[in-house]
Each structure stands twice: as C-alpha cells, then as structure tokens.
C-alpha positions as CSV (number, residue, x, y, z in Angstrom):
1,X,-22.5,7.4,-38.6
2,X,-21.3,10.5,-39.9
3,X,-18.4,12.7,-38.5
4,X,-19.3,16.4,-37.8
5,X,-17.8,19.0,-39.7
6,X,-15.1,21.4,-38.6
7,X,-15.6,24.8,-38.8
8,X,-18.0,27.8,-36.4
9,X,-19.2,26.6,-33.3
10,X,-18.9,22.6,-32.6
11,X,-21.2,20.7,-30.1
12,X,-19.8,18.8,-27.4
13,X,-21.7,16.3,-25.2
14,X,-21.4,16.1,-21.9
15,X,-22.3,12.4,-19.9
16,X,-23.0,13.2,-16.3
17,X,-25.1,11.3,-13.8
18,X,-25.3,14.1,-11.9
19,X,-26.8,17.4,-12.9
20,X,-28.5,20.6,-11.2
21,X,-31.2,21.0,-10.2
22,X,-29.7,17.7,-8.3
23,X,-28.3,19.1,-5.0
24,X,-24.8,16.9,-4.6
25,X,-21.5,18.4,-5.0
26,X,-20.8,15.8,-8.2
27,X,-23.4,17.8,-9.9
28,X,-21.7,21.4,-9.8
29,X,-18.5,20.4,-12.0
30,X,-20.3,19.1,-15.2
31,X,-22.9,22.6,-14.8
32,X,-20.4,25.0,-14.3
33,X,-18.3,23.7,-17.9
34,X,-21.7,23.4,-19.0
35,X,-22.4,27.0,-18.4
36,X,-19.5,28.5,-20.0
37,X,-18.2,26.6,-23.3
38,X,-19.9,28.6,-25.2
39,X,-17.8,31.2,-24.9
40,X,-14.9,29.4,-26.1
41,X,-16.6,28.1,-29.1
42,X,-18.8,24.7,-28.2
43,X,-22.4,24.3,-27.3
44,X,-22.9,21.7,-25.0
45,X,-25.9,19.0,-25.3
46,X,-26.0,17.4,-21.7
47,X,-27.0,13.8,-21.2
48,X,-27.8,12.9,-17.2
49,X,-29.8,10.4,-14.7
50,X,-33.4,10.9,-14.2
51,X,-33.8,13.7,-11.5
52,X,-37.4,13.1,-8.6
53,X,-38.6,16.6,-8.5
54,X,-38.9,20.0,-10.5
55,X,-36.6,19.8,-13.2
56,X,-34.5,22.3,-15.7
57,X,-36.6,23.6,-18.6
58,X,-32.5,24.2,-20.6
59,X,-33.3,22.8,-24.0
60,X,-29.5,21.5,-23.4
61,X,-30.5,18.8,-21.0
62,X,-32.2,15.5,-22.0
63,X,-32.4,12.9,-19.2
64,X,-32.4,9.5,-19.2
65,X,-36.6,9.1,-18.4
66,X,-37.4,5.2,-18.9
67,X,-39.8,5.8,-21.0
68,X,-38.9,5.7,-24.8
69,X,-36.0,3.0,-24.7
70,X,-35.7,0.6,-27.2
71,X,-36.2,-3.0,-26.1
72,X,-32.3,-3.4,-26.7
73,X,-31.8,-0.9,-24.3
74,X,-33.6,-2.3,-21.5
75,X,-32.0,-5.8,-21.8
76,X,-28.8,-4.2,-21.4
77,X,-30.0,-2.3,-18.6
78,X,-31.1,-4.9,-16.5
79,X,-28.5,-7.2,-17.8
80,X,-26.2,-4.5,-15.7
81,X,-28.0,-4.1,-12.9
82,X,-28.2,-8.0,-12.1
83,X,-23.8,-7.9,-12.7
84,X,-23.8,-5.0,-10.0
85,X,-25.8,-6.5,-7.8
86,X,-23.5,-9.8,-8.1
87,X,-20.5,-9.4,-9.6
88,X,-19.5,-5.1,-9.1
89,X,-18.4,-4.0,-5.6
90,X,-19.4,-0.7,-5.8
91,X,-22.7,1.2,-6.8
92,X,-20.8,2.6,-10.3
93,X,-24.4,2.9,-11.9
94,X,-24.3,0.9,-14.3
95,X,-27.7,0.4,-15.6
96,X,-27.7,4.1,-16.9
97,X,-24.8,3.1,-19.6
98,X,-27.1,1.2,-22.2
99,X,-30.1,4.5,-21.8
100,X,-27.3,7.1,-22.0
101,X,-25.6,5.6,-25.0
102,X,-29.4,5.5,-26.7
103,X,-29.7,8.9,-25.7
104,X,-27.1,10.4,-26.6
105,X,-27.2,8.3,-30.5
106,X,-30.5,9.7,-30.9
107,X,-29.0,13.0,-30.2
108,X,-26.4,12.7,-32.8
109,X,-28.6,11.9,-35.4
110,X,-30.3,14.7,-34.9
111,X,-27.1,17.3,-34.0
112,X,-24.0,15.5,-34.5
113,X,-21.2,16.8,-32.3
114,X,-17.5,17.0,-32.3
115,X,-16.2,15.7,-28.7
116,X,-17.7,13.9,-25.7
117,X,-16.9,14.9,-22.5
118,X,-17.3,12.3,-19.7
119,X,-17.2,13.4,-15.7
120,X,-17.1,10.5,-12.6
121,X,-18.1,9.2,-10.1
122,X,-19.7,7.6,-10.5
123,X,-18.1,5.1,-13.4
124,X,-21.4,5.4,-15.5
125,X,-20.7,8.0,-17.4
126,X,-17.2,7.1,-18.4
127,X,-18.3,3.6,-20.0
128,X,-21.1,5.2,-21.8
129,X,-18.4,7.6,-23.3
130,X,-16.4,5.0,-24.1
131,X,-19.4,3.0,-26.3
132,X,-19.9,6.5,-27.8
133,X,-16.1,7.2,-28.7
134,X,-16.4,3.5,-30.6
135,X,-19.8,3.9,-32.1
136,X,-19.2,7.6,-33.5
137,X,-15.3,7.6,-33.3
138,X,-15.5,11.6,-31.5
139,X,-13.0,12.9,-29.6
140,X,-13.5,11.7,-25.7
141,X,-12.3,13.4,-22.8
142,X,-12.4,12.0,-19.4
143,X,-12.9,13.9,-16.3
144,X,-12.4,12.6,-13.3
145,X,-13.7,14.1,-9.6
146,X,-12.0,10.9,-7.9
147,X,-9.5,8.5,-9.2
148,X,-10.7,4.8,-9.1
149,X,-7.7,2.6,-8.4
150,X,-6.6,5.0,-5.6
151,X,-10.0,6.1,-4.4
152,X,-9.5,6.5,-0.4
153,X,-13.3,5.6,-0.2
154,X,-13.3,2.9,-2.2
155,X,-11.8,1.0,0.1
156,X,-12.7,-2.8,-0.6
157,X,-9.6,-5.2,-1.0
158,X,-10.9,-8.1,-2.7
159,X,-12.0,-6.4,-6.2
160,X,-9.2,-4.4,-6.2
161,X,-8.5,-5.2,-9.8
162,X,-11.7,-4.0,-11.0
163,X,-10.9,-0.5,-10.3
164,X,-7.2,-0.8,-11.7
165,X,-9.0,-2.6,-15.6
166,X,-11.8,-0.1,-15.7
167,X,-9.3,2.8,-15.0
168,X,-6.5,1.4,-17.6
169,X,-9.7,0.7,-20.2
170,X,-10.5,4.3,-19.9
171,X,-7.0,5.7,-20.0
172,X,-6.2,3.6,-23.0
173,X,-9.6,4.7,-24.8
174,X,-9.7,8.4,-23.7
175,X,-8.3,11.2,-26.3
176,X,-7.3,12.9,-22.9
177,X,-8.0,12.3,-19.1
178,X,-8.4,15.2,-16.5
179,X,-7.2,15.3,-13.0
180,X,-8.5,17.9,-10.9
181,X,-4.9,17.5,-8.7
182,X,-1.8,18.1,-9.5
183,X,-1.4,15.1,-6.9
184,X,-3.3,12.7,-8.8
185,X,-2.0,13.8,-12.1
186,X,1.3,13.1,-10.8
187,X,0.2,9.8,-9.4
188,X,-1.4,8.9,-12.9
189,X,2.0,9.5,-14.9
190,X,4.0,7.0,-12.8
191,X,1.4,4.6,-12.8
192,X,0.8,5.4,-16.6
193,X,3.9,6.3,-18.7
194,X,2.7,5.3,-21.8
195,X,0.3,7.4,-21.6
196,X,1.3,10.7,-19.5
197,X,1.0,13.1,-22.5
198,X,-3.0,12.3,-22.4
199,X,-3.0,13.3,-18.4
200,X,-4.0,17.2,-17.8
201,X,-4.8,19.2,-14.5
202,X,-8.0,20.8,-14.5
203,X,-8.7,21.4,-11.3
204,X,-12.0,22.1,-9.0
205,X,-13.0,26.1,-8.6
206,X,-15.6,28.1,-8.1
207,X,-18.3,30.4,-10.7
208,X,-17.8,34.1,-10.2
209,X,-21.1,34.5,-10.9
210,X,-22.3,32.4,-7.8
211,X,-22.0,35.2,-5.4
212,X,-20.6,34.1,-2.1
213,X,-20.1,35.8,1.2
214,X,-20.3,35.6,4.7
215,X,-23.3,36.7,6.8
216,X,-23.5,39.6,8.7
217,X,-25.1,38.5,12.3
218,X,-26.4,39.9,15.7
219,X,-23.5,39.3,18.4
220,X,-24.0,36.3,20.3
221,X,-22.1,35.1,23.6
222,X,-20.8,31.7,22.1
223,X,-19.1,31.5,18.4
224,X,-20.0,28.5,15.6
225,X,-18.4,25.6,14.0
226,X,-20.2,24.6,11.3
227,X,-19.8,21.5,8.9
228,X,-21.8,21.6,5.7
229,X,-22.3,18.2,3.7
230,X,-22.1,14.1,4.1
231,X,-20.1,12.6,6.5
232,X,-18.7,9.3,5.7
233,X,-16.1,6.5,6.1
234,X,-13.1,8.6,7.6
235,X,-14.5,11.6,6.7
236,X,-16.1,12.2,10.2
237,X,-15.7,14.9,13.0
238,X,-15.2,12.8,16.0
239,X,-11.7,14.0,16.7
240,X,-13.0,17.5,17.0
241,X,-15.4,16.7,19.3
242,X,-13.3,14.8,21.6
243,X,-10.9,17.4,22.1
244,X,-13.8,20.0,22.6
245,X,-14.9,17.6,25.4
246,X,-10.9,17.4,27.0
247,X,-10.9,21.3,26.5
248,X,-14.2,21.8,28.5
249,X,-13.8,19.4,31.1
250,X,-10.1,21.5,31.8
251,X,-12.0,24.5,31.9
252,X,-10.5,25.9,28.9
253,X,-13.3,26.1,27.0
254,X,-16.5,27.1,28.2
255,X,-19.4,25.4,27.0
256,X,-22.3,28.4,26.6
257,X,-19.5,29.8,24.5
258,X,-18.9,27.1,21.6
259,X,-21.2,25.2,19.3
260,X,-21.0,22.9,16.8
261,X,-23.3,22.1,13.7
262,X,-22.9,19.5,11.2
263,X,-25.6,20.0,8.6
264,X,-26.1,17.2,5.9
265,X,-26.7,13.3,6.0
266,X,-24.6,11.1,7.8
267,X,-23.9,7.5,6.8
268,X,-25.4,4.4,8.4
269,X,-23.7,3.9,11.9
270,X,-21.0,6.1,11.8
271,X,-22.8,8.0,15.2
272,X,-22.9,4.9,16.7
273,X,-19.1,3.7,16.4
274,X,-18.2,7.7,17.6
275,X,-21.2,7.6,20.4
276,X,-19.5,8.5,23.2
277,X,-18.2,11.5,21.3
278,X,-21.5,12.6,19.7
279,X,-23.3,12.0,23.4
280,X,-20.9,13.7,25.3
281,X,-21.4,17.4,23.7
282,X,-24.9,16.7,23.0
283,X,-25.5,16.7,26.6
284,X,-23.5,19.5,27.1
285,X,-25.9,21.6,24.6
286,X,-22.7,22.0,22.5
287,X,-23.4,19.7,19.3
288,X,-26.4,19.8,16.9
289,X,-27.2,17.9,14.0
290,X,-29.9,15.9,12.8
291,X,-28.3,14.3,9.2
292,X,-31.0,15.8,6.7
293,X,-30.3,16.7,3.3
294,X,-30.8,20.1,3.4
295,X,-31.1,22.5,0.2
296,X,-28.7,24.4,-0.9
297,X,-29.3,27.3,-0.3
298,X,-30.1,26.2,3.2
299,X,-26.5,25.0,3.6
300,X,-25.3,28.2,2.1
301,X,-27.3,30.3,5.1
302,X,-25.2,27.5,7.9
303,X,-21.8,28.3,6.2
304,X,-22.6,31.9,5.7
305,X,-23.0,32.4,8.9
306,X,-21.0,30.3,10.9
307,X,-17.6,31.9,12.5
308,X,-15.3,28.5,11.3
309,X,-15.8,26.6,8.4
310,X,-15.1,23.0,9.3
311,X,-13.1,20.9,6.5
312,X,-13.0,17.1,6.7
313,X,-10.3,16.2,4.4
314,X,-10.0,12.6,6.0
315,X,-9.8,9.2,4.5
316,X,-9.2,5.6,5.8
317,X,-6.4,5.6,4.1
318,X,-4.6,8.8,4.9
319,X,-4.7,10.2,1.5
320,X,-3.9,13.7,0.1
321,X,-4.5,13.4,-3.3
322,X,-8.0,14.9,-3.4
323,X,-9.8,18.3,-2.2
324,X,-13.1,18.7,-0.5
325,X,-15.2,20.5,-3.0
326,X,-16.6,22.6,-0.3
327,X,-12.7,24.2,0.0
328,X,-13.4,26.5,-2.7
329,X,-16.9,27.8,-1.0
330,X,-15.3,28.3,2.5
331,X,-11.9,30.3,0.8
332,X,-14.9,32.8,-0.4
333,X,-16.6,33.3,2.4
334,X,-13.8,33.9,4.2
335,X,-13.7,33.1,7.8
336,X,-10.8,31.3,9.6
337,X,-11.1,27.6,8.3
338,X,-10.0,24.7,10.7
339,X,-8.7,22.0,8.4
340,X,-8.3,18.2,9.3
341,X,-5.4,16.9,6.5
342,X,-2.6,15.2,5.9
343,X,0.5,16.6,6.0
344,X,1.7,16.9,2.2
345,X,-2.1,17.7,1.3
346,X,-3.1,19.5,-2.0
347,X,-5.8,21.1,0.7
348,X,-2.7,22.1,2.4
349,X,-1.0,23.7,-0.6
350,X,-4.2,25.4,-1.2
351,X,-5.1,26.8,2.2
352,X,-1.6,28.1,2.8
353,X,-1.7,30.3,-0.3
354,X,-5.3,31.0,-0.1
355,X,-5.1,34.4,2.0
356,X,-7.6,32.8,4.5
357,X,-6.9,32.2,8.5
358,X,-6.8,28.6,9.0
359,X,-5.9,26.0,11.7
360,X,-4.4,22.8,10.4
361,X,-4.6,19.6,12.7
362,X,-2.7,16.6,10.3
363,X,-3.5,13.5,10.1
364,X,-2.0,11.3,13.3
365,X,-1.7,14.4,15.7
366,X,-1.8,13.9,19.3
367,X,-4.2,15.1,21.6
368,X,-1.7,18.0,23.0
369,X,-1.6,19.3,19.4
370,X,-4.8,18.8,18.5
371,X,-6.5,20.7,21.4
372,X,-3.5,23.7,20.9
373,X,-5.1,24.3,17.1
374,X,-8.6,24.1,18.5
375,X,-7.8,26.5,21.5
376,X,-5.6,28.7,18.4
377,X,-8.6,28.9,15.9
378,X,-10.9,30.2,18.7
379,X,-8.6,33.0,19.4
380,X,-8.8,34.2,15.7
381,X,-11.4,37.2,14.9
382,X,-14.1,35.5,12.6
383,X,-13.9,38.9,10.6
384,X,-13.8,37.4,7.0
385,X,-11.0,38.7,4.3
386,X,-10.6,38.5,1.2
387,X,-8.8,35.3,-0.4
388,X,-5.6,36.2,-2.2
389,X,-5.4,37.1,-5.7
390,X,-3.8,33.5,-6.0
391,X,-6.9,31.6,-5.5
392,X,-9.0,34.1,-7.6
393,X,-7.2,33.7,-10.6
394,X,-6.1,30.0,-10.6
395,X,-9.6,28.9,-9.2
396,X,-11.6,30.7,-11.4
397,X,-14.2,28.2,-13.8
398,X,-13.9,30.7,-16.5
399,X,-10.5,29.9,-16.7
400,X,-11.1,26.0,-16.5
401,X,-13.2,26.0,-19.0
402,X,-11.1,27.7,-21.3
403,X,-8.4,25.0,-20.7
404,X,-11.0,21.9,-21.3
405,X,-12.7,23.8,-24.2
406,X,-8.5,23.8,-25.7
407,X,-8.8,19.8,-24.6
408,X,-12.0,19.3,-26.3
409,X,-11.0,21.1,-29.8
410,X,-7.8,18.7,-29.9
C-alpha cells in the first residue's frame, strides 16, 4: 500500500457506527468533526453501519451495505458474530469490523488518506482502525464517548478483563487517544503511564450552527419537567418521582400544578422494578411517557418547551467521570436544570460555571434533601438566560475540531 503524500489538504477517515441521519446521541460527535475539518486543512471520508430509512446523499459517506463484500469479508463477519454471541459480553458490534476494514481499503485505493480517526461505543470502530493502522501504517486517533474498563454501564463482573485487553490493545496501538473528560483523562494517566503523553481531552460541545433555544408558550396553571432520551440501568428517574409523590401527599405540592414527561425509549423492565413510583403519579395525572423513539426534532420541541430540563447523570456505580450529552443542549436553552450527580461530578464542574439556574440532588441524598432541591427548583422563574461566556467558548465544536485536526496532523 502506498503512504499519502504531505502537502495541501490531507484526507482523514473517520470509522463511526453511528452516523446522522441516525437519531442517537453517539451519532452527533463523529458529524459535528465531520462537518468542520475542513476548515483546518482535512477532508474527511466517513465510513459507518448501514442506516433503515432515507439516507445522506454527502458523497463523504459510504456505508457498510452488505452487498459488494468479498467472500473474505463475510467469513470474518460471521466468524464475529458467532464469538459475540458466545464468547463477548457485550453487543461491541463486531461483525461490522471485517466490512468496514473492506470499505475503507477500497477507499484508499482510490483516495489514500493521511490519518484515521476512530470514535466508540461501540468497540467496532476502534478494531477496525486498528486493522487499518497495520494494513496502511496511517496515523490513528482514538476517540472515545465512554471508557471501556471503567464504563459505569458496562457493568458485568465476570469478563472484566475483556474490557481492560481491548482498552490496553488500543492504547498501545493508537498514535493518540481522546477523552472527552478531564476525569477520565486523568483516570487514563494513572492507569497508563507509559503511555500518558498519547492521552488528550477533547471534550463533548455543541455546533453553533445548530440553533437552540427555548420555546416561547401560552401560560399554563402547572409548570414541566421534561426528560428527553433513553433511560437505562441507573440512569432512571424514580427518585424524582418518589419525592414528588412525598411532596404531594404533604400538601406541598399541588398536583394540577406539576408534570412530568420523559420522552424516549426505556429499557426492558426498568418500570416494572420502579412500579410503585411510575403508578403512583400516573394516577395522579402527574407523569406521562410512553418510551418511543421519538425524532429529533420532536425531542427538541419537549426540551424547548419544558420549564426544567431533567439530567440523569446516574450510574450503578456512582461514577462521575462522564457527561450526559444532552448537558450541552439544556445549558443552551437555558432554563433552570435539576441535576441528579455525584458529588465531584465533571457535570458538576460544568453546571456550576455554566451561567444556568440549576438544582443539584447527589448521589446518596436523603429524602429531606432531596425533596428541599425539588421544592427549591420550583421556586426558580423558568425565564431562560444566557449560559456564561465560559461554556461558549470552551464548548464550542469549532474549537474541538481545531484541537483534533492539530491531533490528526501529528
């Protein structure tokens, strides 16, 4: 294989699984660096999963349709779906390595570029960069969304070593490996020391050309809480709910004056271990949800024009280290945010410098304090502001880009 050239404007690939028009929050990272390294001197060539429904027409994109792979190909493929099914605890995507490394080849023959860029979860992506980085010996960067050996929803003991040998095989591989924490960063360069000048903080933003704002809306006798995306694992708003049940029941809260709406799916039986929870306001008229998928722009109208963002920054295992992606949207609109952390959280750190009203409840509050930050955030005005010049600057994609496109030219 040959090497591309220095010199004008290089090419970078980009491995993602997934990519817009795909509505999941993994998708907006890998299109918003997408969208603006060309203006710091690459043109990207994208390489994601197969997408069910109207598709991009970018010339950029090629996706990993199953038609067209070589016999090779598929016997890789299936060899990795029957080791995830058996032998992998978690759905990592495997089978989309072997037709994303075929991809991607034929890509290079045709436009040979200059650095890989590789984004997870899921693990996919990564391994395919890594085949790449030894087939065509290009520059690799890693990006990571989560961590894998200190995932707080990856939470199976038994194949715990699997995530710590896939992490260290990447680390050890990668040209340079991106944290979107300064937590996890940190984290990384204990766990790592060998290899801490690799480890960079790029971290998760926002597109200032993605116009945000809150709604303007008729005045209405009871004021929302709105939730907008999956609920999962520990990530659940069952807390909430209990102490709007305590605060209604005291007659502090009225309930024709509060509502609560969680929009977007919610996993397999996690209603049914809160029930009494979910039952009690439903009764009460207080709680609506249905767990659809809904579109995004859908989602955006919820958020828009809710009075208090809901933020589920909970994990099973009580960590910090990551940040909702959906912190960056609610900063914008700007209405008071109620936050459910931990105590030394990066969603903390941001919130408190954001500009925004917010109401923290940490993680292992009582009932007394919970209920006092509930009763606190309804006495704020849902009159949005402006987020601080803080969050503008530092959270900007523009500038992100700019510091991967300095990662990607070495």
């Amino acid at each position: 294989m040959k090497r591309a050239s220095g010199g004008g404007r290089g090419k970078v690939l980009l491995a993602a699984y997934w990519y817009p028009p795909e509505n999941t929050s993994g998708a907006a990272r890998p299109w918003r660096f997408a969208r603006y390294l060309s203006r710091f001197g690459f043109e990207p060539r994208v390489v994601a999963a197969p997408f069910d429904g109207p598709d991009s027409s970018d010339w950029r994109l090629r996706r990993t349709a199953p038609a067209g792979f070589s016999d090779r190909a598929r016997r890789w493929s299936r060899m990795a779906a029957l080791a995830q099914r058996y032998l992998v605890p978690y759905n990592d995507r495997l089978p989309w390595v072997a037709p994303a490394v075929e991809t991607a080849t034929q890509w290079w023959n045709e436009e040979p570029y200059e650095a890989i860029l590789s984004s997870s979860p899921p693990l996919a992506p990564h391994l395919a960069a890594l085949s790449l980085k030894r087939r065509l010996g290009v520059r690799w960067v890693a990006d990571f969304r989560d961590p894998l050996r200190d995932n707080p929803f990856r939470t199976r003991r038994w194949p715990f070593p699997y995530d710590a040998i896939m992490e260290r095989l990447i680390f050890r591989n990668a040209d340079a490996v991106v944290a979107n924490t300064e937590a996890m960063a940190g984290l990384w360069r204990r766990q790592y020391p060998q290899w801490s000048g690799k480890i960079h903080v790029i971290w998760n933003g926002y597109d200032p050309a993605d116009p945000v704002e809150a709604a303007s809306f008729e005045p209405r006798p009871y004021r929302i809480i709105a939730h907008v995306g999956a609920l999962y694992g520990g990530r659940h708003p069952a807390a909430l709910l209990e102490s709007l049940e305590r605060l209604i029941r005291a007659g502090r809260v009225a309930p024709d004056t509060i509502r609560v709406q969680l929009t977007g799916p919610i996993e397999d039986g996690l209603v049914a271990r809160h029930q009494a929870a979910f039952d009690a306001l439903t009764r009460r008229g207080v709680l609506r949800y249905d767990g659809l998928l809904v579109p995004s722009a859908e989602a955006r109208r919820v958020l828009a024009s809710c009075d208090y963002p809901l933020l589920l920054d909970l994990n099973e295992r009580e960590s910090g280290l990551q940040v909702p992606a959906k912190i960056f949207e609610y900063i914008r609109i700007g209405r008071p945010i109620l936050a459910f952390t931990a105590t030394e959280s990066a969603t903390r750190q941001i919130l408190e410098q954001s500009g925004i009203p917010h109401r923290l409840v940490f993680t292992g509050s009582d009932a007394g304090e919970l209920d006092r930050q509930v009763m606190s955030l309804l006495e704020v005005s849902p009159e949005p502001v402006r987020p601080s010049a803080w969050f503008e600057e530092r959270f900007n994609c523009i500038t992100q880009t700019a510091a991967l496109a300095a990662l990607l030219g070495g």
